[in-house]
C-alpha positions, 0 to 999 in steps of 0.5 A: 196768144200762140205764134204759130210759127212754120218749123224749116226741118232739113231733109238732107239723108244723114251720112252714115259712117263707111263702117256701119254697126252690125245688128244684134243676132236675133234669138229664136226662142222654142217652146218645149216640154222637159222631155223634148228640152232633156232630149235636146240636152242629151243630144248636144252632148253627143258625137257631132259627125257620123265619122265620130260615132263610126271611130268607136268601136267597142266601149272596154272597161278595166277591171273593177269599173263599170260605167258609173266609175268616177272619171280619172280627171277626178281621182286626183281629188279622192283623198281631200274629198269623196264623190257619189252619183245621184239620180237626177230626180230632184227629190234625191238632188234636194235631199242630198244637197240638204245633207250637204253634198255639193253638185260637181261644177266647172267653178269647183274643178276649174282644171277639169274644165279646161282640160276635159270639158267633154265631161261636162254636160249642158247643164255644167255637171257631171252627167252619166245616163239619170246620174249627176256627180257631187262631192263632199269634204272628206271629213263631213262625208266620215261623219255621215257614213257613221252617224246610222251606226252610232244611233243605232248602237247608243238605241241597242245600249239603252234598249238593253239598260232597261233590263238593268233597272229595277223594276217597281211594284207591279211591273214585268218589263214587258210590253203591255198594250193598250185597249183601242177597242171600240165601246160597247153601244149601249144597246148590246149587253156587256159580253153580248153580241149581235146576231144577224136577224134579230138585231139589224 
């Protein structure tokens, strides 16, 4: 048998401490398209006040460099590694870190980051309009700037040893295509054609 049995509960208020733990900020998230999220993006990135946008006057560039110049914070680096711009479309983002080109990052510049974090963008890289910046080791970047150039000579030099080769019994050297035609049906003659009205 069950005793059922009554339960005092104590109604007394809890003391709460003089010091009371503060709630967590709540986060309002936003659902957006990729243009309106890139928009936000590039906004952040911008002046914050209208006395900062007013404070500049003209955009000069000294000789030689134009907009897509590689930052002076990075031009310290240039004689251990080599810099490019690429479009930020992810097939050109895929194919050059496939090729083994690197995303410039706060993490890989540290002293950089600390010391001009106005050229890093919300998403951590080096952004200039559609371009992100990447880096690559000196020596990897000389072996892929050759590499065209080698596979074409070594195709040049075995295109012309085949003038070189002797050649067998019947053979000219020369190019000879293939007959891809379609076959004759069996109901034209050979050397025959069809003429409109009589066959169709």
């Amino acid at each position: 048998m069950i005793d059922n049995k009554a339960v005092k509960v104590d109604t007394k208020p809890i003391e709460q401490s003089v010091t009371q733990e503060a709630e967590p900020e709540r986060t309002i998230l936003t659902t957006m398209s990729q243009e309106d999220a890139y928009i936000m993006d590039r906004m952040k990135s911008q002046p914050k006040t209208l006395d900062d946008v007013l404070l500049v006057k003209e955009i000069k560039y000294k000789p030689g460099e134009h907009r897509l110049s590689l930052p002076k914070e990075f031009k310290e680096y240039q004689d251990r590694v080599v810099f490019r711009w690429i479009n930020k479309k992810k097939r050109a983002v895929d194919e050059a870190i496939l090729k083994g080109w690197v995303i410039v990052n706060r993490t890989n510049f540290y002293h950089v980051g600390t010391t001009a974090k106005y050229l890093f963008g919300p998403s951590g890289a080096v952004e200039k309009g559609d371009c992100i910046l990447a880096f690559m080791s000196r020596e990897l970047a000389e072996i892929l700037r050759q590499s065209p150039g080698a596979k074409s000579s070594a195709l040049i030099k075995q295109h012309l040893e085949k003038g070189k080769q002797v050649l067998g019994k019947g053979q000219s050297g020369f190019y000879t295509p293939e007959d891809t035609g379609e076959k004759e049906d069996a109901g034209v003659e050979k050397g025959g054609a069809l003429q409109e009205g009589r066959d169709f």
